[in-house]
PAVO-699857 format. One record per residue (C-alpha): residue in three letters; x, z, y negated. Coordinates in steps of 0.001 Angstrom, whole numbers, padded with zeros to 6 digits, always signed. Layout:
// PAVO-699857
ALAXZY/...
//
This chain:
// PAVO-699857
UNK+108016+155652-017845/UNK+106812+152651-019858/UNK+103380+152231-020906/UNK+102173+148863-019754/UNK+100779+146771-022551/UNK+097354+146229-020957/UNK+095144+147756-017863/UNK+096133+146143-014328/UNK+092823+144438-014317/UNK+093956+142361-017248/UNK+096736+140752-014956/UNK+094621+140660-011975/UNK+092113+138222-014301/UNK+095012+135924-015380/UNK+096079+136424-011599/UNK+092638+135156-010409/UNK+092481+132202-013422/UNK+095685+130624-012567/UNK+095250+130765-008717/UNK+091855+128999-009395/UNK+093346+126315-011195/UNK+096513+125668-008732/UNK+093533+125417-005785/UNK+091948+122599-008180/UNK+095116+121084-008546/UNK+096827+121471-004544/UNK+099571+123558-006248/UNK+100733+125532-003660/UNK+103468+128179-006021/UNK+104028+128536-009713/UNK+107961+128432-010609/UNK+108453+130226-013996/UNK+111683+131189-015547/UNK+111282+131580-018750/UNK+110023+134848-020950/UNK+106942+133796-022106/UNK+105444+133330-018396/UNK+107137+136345-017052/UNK+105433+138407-019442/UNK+102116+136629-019203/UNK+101676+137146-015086/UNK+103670+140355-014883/UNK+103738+142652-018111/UNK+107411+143147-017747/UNK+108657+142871-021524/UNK+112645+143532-022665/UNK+114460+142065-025337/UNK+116928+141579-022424/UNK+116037+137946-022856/UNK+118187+137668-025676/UNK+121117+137914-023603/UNK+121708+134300-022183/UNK+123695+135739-019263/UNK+120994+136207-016609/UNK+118432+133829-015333/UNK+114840+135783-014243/UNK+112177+134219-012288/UNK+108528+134399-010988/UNK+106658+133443-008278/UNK+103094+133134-008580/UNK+102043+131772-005024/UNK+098282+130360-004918/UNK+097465+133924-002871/UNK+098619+137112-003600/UNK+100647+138495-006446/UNK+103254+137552-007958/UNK+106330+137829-007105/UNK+109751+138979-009616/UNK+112904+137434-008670/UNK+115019+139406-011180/UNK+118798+140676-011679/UNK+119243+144433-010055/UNK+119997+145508-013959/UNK+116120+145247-014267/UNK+114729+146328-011222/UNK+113835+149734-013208/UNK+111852+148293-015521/UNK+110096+145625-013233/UNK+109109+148416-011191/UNK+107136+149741-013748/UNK+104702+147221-014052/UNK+101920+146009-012026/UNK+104291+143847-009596/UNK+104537+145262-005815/UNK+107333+142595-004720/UNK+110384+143077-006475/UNK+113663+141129-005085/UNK+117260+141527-006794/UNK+120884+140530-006641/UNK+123724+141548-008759/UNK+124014+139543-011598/UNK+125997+137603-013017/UNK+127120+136068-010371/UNK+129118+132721-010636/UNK+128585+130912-007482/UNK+124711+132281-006576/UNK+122923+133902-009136/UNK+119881+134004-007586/UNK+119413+130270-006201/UNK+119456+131181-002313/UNK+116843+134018-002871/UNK+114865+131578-004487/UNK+115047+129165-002159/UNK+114328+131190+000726/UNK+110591+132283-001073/UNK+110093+128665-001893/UNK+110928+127265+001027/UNK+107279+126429+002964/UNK+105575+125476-000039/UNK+104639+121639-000511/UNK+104077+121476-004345/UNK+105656+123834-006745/UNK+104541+123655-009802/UNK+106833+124711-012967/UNK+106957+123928-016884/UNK+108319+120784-017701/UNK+106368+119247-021014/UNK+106313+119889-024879/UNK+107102+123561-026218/UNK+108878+124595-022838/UNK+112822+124637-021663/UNK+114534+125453-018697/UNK+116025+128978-018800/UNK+118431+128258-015652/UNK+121397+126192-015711/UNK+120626+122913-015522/UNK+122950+122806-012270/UNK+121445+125461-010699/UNK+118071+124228-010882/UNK+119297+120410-009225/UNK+121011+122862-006628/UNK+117508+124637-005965/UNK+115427+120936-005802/UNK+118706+119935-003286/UNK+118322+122952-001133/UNK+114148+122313-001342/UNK+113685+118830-000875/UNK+110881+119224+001539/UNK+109330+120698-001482/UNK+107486+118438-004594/UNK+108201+119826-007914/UNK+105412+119093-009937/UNK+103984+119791-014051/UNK+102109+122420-014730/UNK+102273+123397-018206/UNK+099074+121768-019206/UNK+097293+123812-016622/UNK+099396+127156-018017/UNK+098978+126566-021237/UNK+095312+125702-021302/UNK+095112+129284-019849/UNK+097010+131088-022006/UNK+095617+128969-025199/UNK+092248+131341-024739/UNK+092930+135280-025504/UNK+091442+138414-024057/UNK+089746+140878-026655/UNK+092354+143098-025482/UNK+095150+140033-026286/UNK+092796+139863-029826/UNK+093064+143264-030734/UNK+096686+143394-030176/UNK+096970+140691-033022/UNK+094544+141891-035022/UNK+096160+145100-035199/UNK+099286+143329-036161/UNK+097913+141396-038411/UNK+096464+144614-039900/UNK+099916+145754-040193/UNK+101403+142777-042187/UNK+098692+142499-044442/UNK+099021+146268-045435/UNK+102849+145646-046504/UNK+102071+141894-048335/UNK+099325+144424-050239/UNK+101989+146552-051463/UNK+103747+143302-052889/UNK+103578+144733-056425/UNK+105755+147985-055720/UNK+108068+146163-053118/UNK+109490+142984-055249/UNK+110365+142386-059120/UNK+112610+140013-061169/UNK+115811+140062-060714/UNK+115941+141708-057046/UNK+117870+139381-054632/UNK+116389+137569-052151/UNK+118221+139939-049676/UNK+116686+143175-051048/UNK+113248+141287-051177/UNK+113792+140305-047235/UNK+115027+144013-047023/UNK+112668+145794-048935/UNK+109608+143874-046695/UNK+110919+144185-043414/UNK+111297+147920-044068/UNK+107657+148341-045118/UNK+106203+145983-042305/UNK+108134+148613-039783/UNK+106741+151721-041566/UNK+103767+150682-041593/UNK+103991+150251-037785/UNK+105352+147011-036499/UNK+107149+147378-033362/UNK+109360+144960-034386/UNK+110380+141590-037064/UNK+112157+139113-035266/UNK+110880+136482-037713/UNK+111090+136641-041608/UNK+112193+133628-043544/UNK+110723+132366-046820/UNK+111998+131399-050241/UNK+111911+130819-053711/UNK+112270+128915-056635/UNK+111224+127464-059918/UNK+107367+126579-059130/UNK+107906+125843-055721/UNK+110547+126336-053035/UNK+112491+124109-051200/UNK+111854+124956-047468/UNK+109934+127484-045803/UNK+112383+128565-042935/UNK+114914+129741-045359/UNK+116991+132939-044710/UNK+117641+134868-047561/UNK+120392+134944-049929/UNK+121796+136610-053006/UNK+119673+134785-055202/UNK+117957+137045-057667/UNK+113933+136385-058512/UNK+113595+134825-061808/UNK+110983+134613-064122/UNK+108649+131103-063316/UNK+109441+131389-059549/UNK+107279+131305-056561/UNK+107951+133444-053789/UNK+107181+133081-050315/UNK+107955+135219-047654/UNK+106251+134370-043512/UNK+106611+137133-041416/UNK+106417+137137-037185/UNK+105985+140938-037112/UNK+105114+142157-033446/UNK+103016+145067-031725/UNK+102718+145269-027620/UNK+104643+142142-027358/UNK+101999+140084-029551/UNK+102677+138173-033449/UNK+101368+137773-036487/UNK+102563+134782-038413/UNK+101018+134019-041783/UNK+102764+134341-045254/UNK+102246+135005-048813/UNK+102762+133356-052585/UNK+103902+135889-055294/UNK+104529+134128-058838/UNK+107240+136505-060468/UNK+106395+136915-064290/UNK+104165+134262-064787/UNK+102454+131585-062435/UNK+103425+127769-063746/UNK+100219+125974-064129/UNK+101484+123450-061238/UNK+101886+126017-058831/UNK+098518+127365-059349/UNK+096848+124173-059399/UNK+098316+123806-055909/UNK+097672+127135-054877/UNK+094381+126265-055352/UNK+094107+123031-053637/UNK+095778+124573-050634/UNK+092906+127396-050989/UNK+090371+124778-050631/UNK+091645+123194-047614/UNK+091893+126579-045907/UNK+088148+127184-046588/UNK+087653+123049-045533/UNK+088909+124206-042207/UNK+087256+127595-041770/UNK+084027+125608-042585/UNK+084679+123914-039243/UNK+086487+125692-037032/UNK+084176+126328-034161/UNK+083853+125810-030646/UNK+083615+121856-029294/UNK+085836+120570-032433/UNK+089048+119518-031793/UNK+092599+120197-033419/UNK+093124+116944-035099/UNK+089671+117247-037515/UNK+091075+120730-038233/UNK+094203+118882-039214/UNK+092423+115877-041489/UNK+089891+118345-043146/UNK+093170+119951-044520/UNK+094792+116686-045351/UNK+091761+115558-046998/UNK+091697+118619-049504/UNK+095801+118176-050084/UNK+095166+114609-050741/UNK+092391+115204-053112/UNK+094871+117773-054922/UNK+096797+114666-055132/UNK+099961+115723-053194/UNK+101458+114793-049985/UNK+101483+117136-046844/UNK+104793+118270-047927/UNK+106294+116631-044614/UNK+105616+119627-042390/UNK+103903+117590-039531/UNK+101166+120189-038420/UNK+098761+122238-040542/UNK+098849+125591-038281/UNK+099498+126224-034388/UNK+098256+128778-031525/UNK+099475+132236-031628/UNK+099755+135052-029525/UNK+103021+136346-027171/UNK+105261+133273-028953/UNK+105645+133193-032679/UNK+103806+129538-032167/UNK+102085+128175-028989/UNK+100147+125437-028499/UNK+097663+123754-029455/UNK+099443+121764-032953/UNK+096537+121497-036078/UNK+097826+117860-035847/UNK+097151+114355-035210/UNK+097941+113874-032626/UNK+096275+116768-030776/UNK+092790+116222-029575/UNK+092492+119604-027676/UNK+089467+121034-028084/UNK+088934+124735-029966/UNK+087135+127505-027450/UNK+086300+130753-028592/UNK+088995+133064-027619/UNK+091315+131089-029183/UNK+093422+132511-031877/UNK+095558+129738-034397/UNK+097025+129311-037449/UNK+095723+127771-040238/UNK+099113+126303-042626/UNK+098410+123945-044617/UNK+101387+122705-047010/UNK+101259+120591-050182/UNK+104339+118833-052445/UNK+104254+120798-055882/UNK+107111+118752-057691/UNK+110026+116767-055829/UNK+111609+119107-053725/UNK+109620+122229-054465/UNK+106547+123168-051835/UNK+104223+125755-051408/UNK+101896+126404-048222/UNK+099246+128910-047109/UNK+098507+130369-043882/UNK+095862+132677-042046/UNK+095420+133565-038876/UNK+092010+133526-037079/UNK+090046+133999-033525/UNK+087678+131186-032750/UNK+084311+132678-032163/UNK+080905+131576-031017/UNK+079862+130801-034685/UNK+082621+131196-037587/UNK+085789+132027-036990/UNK+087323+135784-037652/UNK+089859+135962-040032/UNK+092925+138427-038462/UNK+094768+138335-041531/UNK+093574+139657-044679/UNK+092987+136228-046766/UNK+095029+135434-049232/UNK+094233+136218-053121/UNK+091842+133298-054640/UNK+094529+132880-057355/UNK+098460+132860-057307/UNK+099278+136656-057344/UNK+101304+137126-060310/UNK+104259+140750-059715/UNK+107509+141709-061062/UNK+107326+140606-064989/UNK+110537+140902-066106/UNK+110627+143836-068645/
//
């Protein structure tokens, strides 16, 4: 048997949130199909997903519990969770996988509501799903995600703890910095070497390292690694999405290897500053976009550019990022519960970049750092002997 991530009554209080907002709203059925929302309303978690073969599907209908329109292959698994109504068919199937059991539990409801805006996709065929609206056309598909997302924006403490305690985790193994990396070691072995530690020191999993390195700066920050050995002047950067119970991390860490280039710690301290700019504010009642300009305003004082990155941090939580952006254009406003990223960037020379992030729970007051902050100077490791 599995052990479920949470206590039932944590999906019975998303249960009972959601089904108060689709009453506000006349939504008569939530339509979700891809990971992210199955794992939210149900607790069933596989890295099944990966394969693209099989579509899987929930019904959340505005009484009653869900409802898990799966594949037969994970009917086991399903069944473990806290989700009574379980229907199957074998899968793959080319001509009906799954489209006339869906359509037979959709069929009666007026408005169905299902994901359709920014930082969602479709995880159907594309012809399938036209098929499905065909075969319902007595039915009105209609947006939901701000309503979802809204919801799932605001963490439990028992979502909290999950990413504190990975959090924890990665900060342990960026501590241990010193013994892990040195000049000359290839960015492989660095990758390598880190991964390793963040699973020993008990990650469940790392489906997301990337970083990189160069003279003073690096060049991008979603980099993967490559045989590139560490050389003395360079900054490192490695950003880890570590996971525990199905929840990330996702903050990173600048190591100068044999001595720190007074550039690079000029700008290591700038984007210091705006990090504490935006702690200073980051309460309840302010929105996203003064998180975003109280960064901007430090990097532009440090007399850099934003380094192009478009956003200055992000939500966190079950996804690697979520929403709300710590941009511009975002006006959504901060709640306790919430837990983001704070990332901002800055332009060290052209074509070399450094950035910062934390991650932190909105509270009823100041904020809670998750991660252990970063050093208040460039860390300086691996001297060449």
């Amino acid at each position: 048997m599995t052990t479920p991530d949470f206590p039932q009554v944590e999906y019975e209080e998303r249960l009972e949130r959601v089904q108060a907002a689709m009453h506000a709203a006349r939504v008569d059925a939530l339509f979700f199909t891809s990971e992210a929302e199955v794992h939210y309303f149900s607790g069933f978690r596989t890295l099944f997903w990966l394969s693209p073969t099989r579509p899987w599907f929930l019904i959340v209908p505005k009484r009653g519990k869900p409802i898990a329109v799966i594949p037969e292959i994970g009917a086991a698994l399903m069944h473990e969770t806290w989700i009574d109504d379980i229907r199957t068919w074998n899968s793959p199937d080319p001509v009906d996988d799954g489209n006339s059991l869906l359509a037979s539990l959709l069929t009666g409801y007026p408005r169905v509501g299902a994901m359709m805006g920014r930082e969602t996709s479709l995880r159907m065929p594309l012809a399938d799903f036209e098929a499905l609206r065909r075969r319902l056309s007595a039915c009105e598909f209609v947006d939901v995600t701000a309503m979802v997302q809204k919801l799932r924006m605001v963490k439990s403490p028992d979502e909290i703890a999950k990413i504190k305690s990975i959090c924890a985790i990665a900060s342990r193994s960026f501590e241990a910095a010193p013994a892990l990396f040195s000049a000359g070691q290839s960015l492989k072995e660095v990758f390598r070497s880190f991964r390793i530690s963040l699973l020993e020191n008990g990650a469940d999993d790392v489906p997301y390292l990337v970083g990189g390195a160069g003279q003073g700066g690096y060049s991008g920050v979603i980099s993967p690694p490559t045989e590139r050995p560490l050389m003395d002047g360079d900054i490192l950067m490695l950003d880890t999405g570590a996971t525990l119970g199905g929840y990330y991390c996702d903050f990173d860490r600048n190591f100068a290897i044999g001595h720190a280039p007074v550039a690079s710690r000029k700008a290591y301290s700038t984007l210091s500053r705006a990090t504490d700019a935006a702690l200073a504010i980051a309460r309840p009642g302010v929105r996203c976009s003064e998180l975003f300009r109280v960064m901007a305003g430090e990097i532009g004082a440090g007399g850099s550019d934003t380094a192009g990155v478009g956003r200055f941090g992000h939500g966190l939580g079950m996804q690697l990022t979520e929403p709300p952006s710590l941009a511009p254009f975002d006006d959504t406003i901060l709640a306790a519960g919430m837990v983001i990223t704070l990332e901002p960037g800055i332009e060290v020379a052209e074509g070399r970049m450094m950035v910062q992030e934390e991650n932190i729970v909105i509270r009823d007051g100041a904020p809670e750092l998750l991660s252990w902050r970063a050093p208040a100077e460039l860390p300086v490791i691996g001297a060449a002997s």
